[in-house]
NUDODO-700836 format. One line per 5 residues: their letters; for each residue x, y, z of C-alpha. Coordinates in steps of 0.1 Angstrom, whole numbers, padded with zeros to 4 digits, always signed. Layout:
REM residues N
A	X:Y:Z; ...
//
This chain:
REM residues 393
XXXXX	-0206:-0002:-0182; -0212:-0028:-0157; -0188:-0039:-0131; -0189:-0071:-0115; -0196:-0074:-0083
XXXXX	-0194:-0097:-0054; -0230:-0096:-0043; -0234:-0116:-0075; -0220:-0147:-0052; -0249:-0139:-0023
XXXXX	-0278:-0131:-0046; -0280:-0157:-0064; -0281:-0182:-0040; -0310:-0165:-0018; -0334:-0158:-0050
XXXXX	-0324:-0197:-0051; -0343:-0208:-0017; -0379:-0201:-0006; -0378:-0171:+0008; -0383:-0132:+0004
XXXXX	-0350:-0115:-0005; -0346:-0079:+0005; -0318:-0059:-0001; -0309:-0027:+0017; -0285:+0000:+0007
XXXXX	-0276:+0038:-0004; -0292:+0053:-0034; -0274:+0048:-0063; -0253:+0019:-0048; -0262:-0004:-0078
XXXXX	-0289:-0027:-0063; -0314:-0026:-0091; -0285:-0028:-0116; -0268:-0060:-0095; -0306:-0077:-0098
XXXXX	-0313:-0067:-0137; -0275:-0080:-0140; -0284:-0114:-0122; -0320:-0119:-0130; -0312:-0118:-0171
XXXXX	-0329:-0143:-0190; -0356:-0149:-0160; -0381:-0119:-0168; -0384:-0102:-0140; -0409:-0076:-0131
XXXXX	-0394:-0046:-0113; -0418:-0017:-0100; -0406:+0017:-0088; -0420:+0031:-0055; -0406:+0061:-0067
XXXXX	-0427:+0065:-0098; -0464:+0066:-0085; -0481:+0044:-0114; -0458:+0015:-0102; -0472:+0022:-0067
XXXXX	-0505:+0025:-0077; -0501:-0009:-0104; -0492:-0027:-0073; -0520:-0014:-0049; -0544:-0026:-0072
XXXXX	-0531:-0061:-0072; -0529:-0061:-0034; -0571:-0054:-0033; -0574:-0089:-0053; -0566:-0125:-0038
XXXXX	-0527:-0136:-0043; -0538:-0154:-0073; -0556:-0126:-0089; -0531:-0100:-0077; -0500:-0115:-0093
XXXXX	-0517:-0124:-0124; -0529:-0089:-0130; -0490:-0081:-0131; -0484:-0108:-0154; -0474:-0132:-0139
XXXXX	-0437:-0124:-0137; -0415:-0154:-0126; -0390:-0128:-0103; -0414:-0096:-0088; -0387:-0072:-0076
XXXXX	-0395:-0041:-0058; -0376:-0008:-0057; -0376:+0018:-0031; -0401:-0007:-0014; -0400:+0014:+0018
XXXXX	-0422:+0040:-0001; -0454:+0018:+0002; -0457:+0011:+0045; -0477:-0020:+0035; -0452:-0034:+0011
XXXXX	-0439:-0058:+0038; -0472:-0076:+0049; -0487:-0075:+0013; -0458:-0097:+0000; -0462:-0121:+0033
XXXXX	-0498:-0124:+0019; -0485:-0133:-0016; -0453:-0159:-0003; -0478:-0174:+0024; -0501:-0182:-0005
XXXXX	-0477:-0205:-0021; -0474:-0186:-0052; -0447:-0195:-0082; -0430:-0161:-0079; -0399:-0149:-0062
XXXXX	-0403:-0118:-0044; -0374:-0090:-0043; -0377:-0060:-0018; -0349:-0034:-0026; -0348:-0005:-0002
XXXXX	-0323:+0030:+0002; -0335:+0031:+0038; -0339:+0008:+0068; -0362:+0038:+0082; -0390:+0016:+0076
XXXXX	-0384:-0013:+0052; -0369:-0033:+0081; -0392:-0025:+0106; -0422:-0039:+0079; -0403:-0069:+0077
XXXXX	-0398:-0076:+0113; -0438:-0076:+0118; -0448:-0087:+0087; -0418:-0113:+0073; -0404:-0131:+0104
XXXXX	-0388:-0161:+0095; -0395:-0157:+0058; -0367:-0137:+0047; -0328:-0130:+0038; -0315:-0098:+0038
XXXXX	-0281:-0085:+0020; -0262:-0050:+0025; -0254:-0038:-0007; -0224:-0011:-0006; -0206:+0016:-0025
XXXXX	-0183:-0005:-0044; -0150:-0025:-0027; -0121:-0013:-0040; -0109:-0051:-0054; -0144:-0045:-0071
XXXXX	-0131:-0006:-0090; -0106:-0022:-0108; -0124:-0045:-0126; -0121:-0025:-0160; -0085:-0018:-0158
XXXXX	-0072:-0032:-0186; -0037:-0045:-0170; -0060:-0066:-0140; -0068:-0099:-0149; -0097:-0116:-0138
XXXXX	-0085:-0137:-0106; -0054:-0124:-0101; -0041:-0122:-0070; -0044:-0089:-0049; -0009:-0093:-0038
XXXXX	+0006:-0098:-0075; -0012:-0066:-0081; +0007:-0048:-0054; +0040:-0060:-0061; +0040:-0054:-0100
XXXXX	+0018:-0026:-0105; +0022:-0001:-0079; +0020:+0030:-0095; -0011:+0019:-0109; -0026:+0011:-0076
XXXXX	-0016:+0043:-0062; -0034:+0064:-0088; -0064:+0046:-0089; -0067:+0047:-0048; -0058:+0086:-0045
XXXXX	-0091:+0088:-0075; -0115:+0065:-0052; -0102:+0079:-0018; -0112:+0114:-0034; -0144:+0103:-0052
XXXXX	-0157:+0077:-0033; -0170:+0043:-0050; -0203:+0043:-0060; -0204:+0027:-0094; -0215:+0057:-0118
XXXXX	-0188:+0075:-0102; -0158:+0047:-0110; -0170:+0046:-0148; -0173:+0086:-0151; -0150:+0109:-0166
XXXXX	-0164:+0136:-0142; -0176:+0123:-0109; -0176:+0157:-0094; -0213:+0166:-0106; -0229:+0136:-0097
XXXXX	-0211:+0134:-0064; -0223:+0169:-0056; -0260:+0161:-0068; -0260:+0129:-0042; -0245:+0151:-0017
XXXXX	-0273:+0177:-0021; -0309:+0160:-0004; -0308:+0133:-0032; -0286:+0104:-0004; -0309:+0118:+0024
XXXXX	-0342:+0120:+0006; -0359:+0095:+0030; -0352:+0114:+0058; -0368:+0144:+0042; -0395:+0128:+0028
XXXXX	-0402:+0111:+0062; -0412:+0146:+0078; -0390:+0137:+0104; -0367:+0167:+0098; -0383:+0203:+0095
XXXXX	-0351:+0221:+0088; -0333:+0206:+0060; -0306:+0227:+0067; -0298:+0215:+0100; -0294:+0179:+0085
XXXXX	-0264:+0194:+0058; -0248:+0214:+0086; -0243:+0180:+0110; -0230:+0163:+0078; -0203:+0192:+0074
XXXXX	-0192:+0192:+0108; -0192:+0153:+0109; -0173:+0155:+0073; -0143:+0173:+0089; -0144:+0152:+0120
XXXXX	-0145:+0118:+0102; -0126:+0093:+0121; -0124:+0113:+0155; -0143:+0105:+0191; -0177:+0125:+0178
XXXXX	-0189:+0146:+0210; -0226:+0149:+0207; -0228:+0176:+0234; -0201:+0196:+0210; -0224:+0194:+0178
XXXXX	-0253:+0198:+0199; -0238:+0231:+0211; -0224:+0241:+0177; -0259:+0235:+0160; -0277:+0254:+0188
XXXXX	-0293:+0222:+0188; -0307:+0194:+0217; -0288:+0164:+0226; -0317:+0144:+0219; -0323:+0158:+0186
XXXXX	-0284:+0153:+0173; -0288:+0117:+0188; -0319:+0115:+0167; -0303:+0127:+0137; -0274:+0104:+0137
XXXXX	-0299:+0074:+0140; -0313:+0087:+0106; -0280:+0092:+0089; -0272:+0060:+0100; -0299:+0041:+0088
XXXXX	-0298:+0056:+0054; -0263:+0043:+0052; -0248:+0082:+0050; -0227:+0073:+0083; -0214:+0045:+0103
XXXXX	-0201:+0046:+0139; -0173:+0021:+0151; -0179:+0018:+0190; -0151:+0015:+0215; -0139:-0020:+0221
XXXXX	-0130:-0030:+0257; -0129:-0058:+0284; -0116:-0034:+0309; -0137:-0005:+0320; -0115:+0010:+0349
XXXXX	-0085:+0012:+0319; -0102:+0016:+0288; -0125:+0035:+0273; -0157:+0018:+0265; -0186:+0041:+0260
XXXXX	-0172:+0066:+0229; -0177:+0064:+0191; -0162:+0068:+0162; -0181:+0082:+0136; -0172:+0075:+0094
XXXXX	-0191:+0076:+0064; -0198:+0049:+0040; -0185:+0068:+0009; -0152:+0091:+0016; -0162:+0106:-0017
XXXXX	-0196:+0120:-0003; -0175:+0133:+0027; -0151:+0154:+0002; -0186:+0164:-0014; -0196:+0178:+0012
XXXXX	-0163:+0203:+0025; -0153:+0203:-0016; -0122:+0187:-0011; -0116:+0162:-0042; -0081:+0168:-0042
XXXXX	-0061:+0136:-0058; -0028:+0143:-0038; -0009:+0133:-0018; -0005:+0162:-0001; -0037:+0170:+0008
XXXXX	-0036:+0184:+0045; -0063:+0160:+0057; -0048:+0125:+0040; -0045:+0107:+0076; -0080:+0115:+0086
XXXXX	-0090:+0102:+0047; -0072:+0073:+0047; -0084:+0061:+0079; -0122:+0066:+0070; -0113:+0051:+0037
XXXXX	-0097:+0020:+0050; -0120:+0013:+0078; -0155:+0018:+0054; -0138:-0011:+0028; -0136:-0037:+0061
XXXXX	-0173:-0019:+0071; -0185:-0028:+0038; -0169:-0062:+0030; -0183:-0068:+0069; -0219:-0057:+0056
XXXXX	-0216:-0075:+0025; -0209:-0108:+0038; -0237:-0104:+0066; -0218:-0087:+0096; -0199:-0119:+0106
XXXXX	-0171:-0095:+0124; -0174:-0072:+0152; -0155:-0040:+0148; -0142:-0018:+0170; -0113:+0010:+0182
XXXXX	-0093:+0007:+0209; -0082:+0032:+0235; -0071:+0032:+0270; -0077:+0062:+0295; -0041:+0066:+0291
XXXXX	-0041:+0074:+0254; -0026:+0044:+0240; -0051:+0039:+0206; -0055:+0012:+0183; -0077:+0022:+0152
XXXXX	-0091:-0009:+0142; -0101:-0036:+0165; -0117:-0070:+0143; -0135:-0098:+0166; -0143:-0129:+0141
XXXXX	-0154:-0160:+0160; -0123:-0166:+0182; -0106:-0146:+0166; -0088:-0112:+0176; -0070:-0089:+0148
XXXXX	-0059:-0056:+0159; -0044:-0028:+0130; -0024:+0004:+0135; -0038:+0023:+0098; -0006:+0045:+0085
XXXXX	-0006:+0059:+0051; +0030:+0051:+0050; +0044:+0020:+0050; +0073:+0028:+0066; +0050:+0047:+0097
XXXXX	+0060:+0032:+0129; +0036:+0012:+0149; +0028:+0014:+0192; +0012:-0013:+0199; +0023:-0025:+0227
XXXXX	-0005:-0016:+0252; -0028:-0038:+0231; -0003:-0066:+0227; +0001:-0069:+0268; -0037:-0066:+0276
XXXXX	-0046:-0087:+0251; -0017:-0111:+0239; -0024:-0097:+0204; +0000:-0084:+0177; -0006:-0052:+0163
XXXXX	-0005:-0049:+0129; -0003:-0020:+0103; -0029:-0009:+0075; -0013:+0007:+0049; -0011:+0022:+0013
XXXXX	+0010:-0003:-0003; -0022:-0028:+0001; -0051:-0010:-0006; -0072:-0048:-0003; -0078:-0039:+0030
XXXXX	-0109:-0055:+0027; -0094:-0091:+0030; -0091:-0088:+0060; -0127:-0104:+0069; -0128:-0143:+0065
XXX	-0161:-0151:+0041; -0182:-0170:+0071; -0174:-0210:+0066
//
């Protein structure tokens, strides 16, 4: 079952103009699904770089001139290209093809930014636009609920069906959104198959790592630590690890969209604390993966830390989606006063307290006199968090 999704809105209009489209994100995240979804009707030609006879297909074409090289593929109107990192001349080949004026669009789709972005830097300056594709927003989960209309408005939803709301958060806080697991019966499998090598495959493959273990035992530790100041020295030690291999690590995780870190935000360095990070992962169902905690309930032990990760990926990934026009931080003061979520857009300044309950009582005050800025609360009677970031324009 397909779900719509909002990088419908942003794909279309880039396959629209003249230049080379790539989009980055997790495995399994939907992005050749969102392009076979938009590109019906148009023929496209999609080749694998995971399957070696699509590699090899296109190698061949690259030996020929432009002309030659795209004919020998047929000719295809759209030429879309998955796991494009997989090929290290990808990138420079396809600059070949744009450069030589050629009728075809050309689609890059990569799981990691390992290499795919570093190819484009060199090789597709200036010709090309790039879109984050995420595990799912959670305005984007609901679309096969049959009480949600299409358009209706997030805060009708929260006012007349609660309970409904409620249930379906507790399911993606605890399974995460990535779209086979919102149209499954039984995410657990799947999520535990991701959570295995298969999400980290391009570090591995990469040769980068020569423990895999190590890479599994960082995620663990980082799993039950989600939303806390990460202290590299502290995993280093706990791994029996160097600094400068953790740091090394994280980068990696990072850059296969496994993690996130939220830096601290700060204008005053004698006061505030301005050099830590926060560390959360893109898909709070690939954190409970990883310490098998899938609980549904409220109960659970660890609910604040989940609900925090939770909320702040949704305003990470509407943030991604829409091409990072917000800066986001946290906010703490050498005196412990904390703010959790800390959103720069243009001019303006939003600062948010994130309690489960909406009856959780909010200290904001620090951050309201050093910065003449409400504090305001996050909580589980909206889970459309996500609003929060103004489309750009």
């Amino acid at each position: 079952m397909y779900l719509k999704r909002e990088a419908e809105q942003i794909v279309a209009p880039l396959l629209a103009g003249d230049k080379v489209t790539i989009i980055l994100g997790a495995r399994q995240v939907g992005k050749t699904t969102l392009v076979r979804h938009v590109l019906a009707g148009h023929s496209p030609l999609i080749l694998n770089f995971d399957v070696d006879v699509d590699k090899t297909r296109f190698k061949a074409a690259s030996t020929l001139s432009p002309e030659e090289g795209i004919r020998s593929l047929g000719n295809p109107p759209v030429l879309v290209i998955d796991e494009a990192q997989r090929l290290p001349d990808t990138s420079r080949i396809i600059k070949g093809w744009h450069d030589a004026g050629l009728p075809a669009k050309f689609l890059l789709l990569g799981s990691s930014s390992l290499d795919l972005l570093d190819q484009a830097a060199e090789s597709l300056t200036g010709r090309n636009r790039k879109l984050v594709l995420t595990p799912m927003l959670f305005s984007e989960t609901i679309g096969n609920q049959a009480w949600v209309q299409n358009d209706t408005p997030h805060d009708h939803l929260c006012k007349n069906f609660r309970p409904q709301l409620m249930a379906l958060l507790m399911q993606r806080m605890a399974y995460g959104s990535y779209p086979e697991v919102v149209t499954s019966a039984d995410p657990v499998p799947f999520l535990r198959e991701l959570s295995s090598d298969y999400l980290w495959k391009d570090i591995l493959q990469s040769g980068l790592i020569k423990t895999p273990d190590l890479i599994r035992r960082l995620l663990v530790l980082l799993a039950h630590q989600a939303g806390s100041e990460v202290s590299v020295n502290e995993l280093a030690t706990k791994l029996q690890m160097a600094r400068a291999t953790i740091e090394r690590y994280l980068d990696l995780l990072e850059q296969t969209f496994v993690i996130f870190r939220l830096p601290a935000f700060s204008t005053n360095p004698r006061k505030e604390i301005t050099k830590s990070h926060k560390i959360f992962f893109w898909d709070t169902g690939i954190r409970n993966a990883l310490i098998n905690a899938f609980s549904t309930e409220e109960m659970r032990p660890d609910l604040g830390s989940l609900w925090e990760n939770w909320v702040i990926a949704e305003v990470f990934k509407r943030n991604a989606l829409l091409g990072f026009p917000a800066e986001l931080f946290f906010w703490r003061t050498r005196s412990q006063s904390e703010v959790d979520l800390v959103v720069r857009q243009g001019s303006s300044l939003q600062a948010f307290e994130i309690k489960w309950s909406p009856s959780g009582r909010i200290s904001g005050r620090a951050f309201r006199d050093a910065y003449d800025t409400e504090v305001q609360s996050i909580h589980s009677a909206n889970p459309f968090v996500a609003d929060i970031i103004r489309r750009p324009g």
